[in-house]
C-alpha positions in Angstrom: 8.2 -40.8 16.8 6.5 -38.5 13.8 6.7 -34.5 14.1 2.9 -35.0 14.2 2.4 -37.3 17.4 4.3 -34.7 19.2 4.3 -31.4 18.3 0.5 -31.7 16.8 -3.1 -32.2 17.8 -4.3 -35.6 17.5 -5.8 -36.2 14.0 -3.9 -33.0 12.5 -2.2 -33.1 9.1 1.3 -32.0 9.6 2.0 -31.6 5.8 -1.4 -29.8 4.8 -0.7 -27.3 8.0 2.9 -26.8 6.3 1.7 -26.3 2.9 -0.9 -23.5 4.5 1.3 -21.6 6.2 4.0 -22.3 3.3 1.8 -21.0 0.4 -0.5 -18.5 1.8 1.2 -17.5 4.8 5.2 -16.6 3.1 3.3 -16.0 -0.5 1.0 -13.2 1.5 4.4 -11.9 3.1 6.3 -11.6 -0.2 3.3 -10.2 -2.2 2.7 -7.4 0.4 6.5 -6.5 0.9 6.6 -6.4 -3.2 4.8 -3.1 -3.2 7.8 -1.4 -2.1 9.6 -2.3 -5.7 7.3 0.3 -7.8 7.4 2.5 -4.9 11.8 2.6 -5.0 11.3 2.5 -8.9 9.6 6.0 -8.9 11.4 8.0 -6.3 14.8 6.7 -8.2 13.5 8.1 -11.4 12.1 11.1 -10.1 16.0 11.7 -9.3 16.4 12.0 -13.3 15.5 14.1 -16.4 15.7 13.1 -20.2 17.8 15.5 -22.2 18.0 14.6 -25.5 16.8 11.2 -25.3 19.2 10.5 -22.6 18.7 10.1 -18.8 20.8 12.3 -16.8 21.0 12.2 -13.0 19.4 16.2 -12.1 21.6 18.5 -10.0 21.5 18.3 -6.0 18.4 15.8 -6.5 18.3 13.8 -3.4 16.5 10.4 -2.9 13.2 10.0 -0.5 14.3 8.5 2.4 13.8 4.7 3.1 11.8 4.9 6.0 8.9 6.5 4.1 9.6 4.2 1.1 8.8 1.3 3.6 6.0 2.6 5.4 4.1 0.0 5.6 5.5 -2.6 3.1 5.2 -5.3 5.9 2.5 -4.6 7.6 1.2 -8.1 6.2 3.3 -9.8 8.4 0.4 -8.3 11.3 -2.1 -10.5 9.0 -0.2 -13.3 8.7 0.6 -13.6 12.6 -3.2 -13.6 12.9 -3.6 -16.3 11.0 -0.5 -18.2 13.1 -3.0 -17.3 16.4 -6.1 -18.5 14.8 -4.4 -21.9 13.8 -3.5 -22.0 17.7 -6.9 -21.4 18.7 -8.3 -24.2 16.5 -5.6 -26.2 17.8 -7.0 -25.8 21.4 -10.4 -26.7 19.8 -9.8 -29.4 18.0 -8.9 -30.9 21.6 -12.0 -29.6 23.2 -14.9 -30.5 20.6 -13.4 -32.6 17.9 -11.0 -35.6 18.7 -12.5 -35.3 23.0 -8.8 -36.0 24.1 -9.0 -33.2 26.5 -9.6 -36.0 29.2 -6.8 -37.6 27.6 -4.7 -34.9 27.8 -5.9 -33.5 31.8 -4.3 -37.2 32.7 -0.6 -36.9 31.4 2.5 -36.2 33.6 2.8 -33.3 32.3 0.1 -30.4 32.0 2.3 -28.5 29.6 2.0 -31.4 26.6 -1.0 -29.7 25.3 -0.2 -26.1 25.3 3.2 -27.6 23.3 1.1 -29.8 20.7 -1.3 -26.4 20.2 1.7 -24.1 20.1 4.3 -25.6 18.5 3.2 -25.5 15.0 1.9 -22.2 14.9 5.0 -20.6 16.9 7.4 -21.9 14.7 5.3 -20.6 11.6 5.2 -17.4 13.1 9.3 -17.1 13.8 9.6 -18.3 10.0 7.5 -15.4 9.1 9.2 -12.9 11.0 12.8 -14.1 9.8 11.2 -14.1 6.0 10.0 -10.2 7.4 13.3 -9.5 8.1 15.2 -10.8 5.1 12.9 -9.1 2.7 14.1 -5.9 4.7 17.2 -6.6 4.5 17.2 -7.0 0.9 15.1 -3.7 0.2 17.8 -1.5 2.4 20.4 -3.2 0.8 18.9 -2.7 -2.5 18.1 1.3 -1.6 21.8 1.3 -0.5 23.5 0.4 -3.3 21.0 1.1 -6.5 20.8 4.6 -5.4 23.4 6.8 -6.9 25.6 8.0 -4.0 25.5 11.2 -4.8 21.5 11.6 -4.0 21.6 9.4 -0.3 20.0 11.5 2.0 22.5 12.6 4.6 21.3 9.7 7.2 20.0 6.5 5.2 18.0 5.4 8.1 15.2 3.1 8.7 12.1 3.4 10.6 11.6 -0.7 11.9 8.3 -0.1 13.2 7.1 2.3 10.6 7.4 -0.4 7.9 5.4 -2.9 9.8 2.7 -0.6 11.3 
């Protein structure tokens, strides 16, 4: 038995729904969440002056604090689960107006197979998004961490979860 004939709508492309969610779904989410690159970039040179030609780290300087650095770099991911509920909702369409299986579906053992074939897809997009979320967050903190000279982390190098996403 196919991915498609179980977890999906009758008539619906399994590998075009992938490739959507796959290229403008996790592009979206990396695009969005790259914003906070230039953002690091100029607080970590704000930390330095040129003397002579040379970059030298300024006294006492201290680095802007993650939290505000991240405000909201992933706030895309808000989008993209939008898009993951919109692709459920034509799901539960496509059952109603386009293929008519709806009678098909009212007449199986069990009433749950259609809320699975309407909700798989898009679920399991939507937990790939957020784990992609929270890699790339992982791997800006972990960036701030150790890029930053140690002598300019704040005092607490904390992180604000739902200021980057809101």
């Amino acid at each position: 038995m196919r991915f498609s004939d179980r977890y999906l709508p009758p008539g619906v492309d399994a590998r075009g729904e992938l490739a959507r969610f796959a290229a403008f779904g996790f592009v979206f989410l990396l695009c969005w969440s790259l914003s906070f690159l230039p953002a690091y970039v100029r607080a970590l040179n704000a930390l330095y002056t040129y003397e002579y030609g040379r970059r030298v780290l300024q006294a006492g300087a201290v680095m802007q604090d993650l939290g505000s650095l991240m405000r909201l770099r992933f706030a895309g991911f808000w989008g993209y689960a939008l898009c993951c509920l919109g692709t459920a909702a034509g799901h539960y369409r496509s059952f109603t107006r386009e293929t008519k299986s709806i009678y098909v579906m009212k007449r199986l053992k069990s009433a749950r197979e259609m809320h699975v074939r309407c909700l798989a897809l898009p679920a399991a997009a939507l937990l790939a998004g957020a784990a992609l979320t929270a890699l790339l967050m992982l791997a800006y903190t972990l960036l701030y961490r150790f890029a930053t000279p140690e002598a300019c982390l704040p005092a607490s190098v904390g992180f604000d979860f739902w200021g980057a996403l809101l």
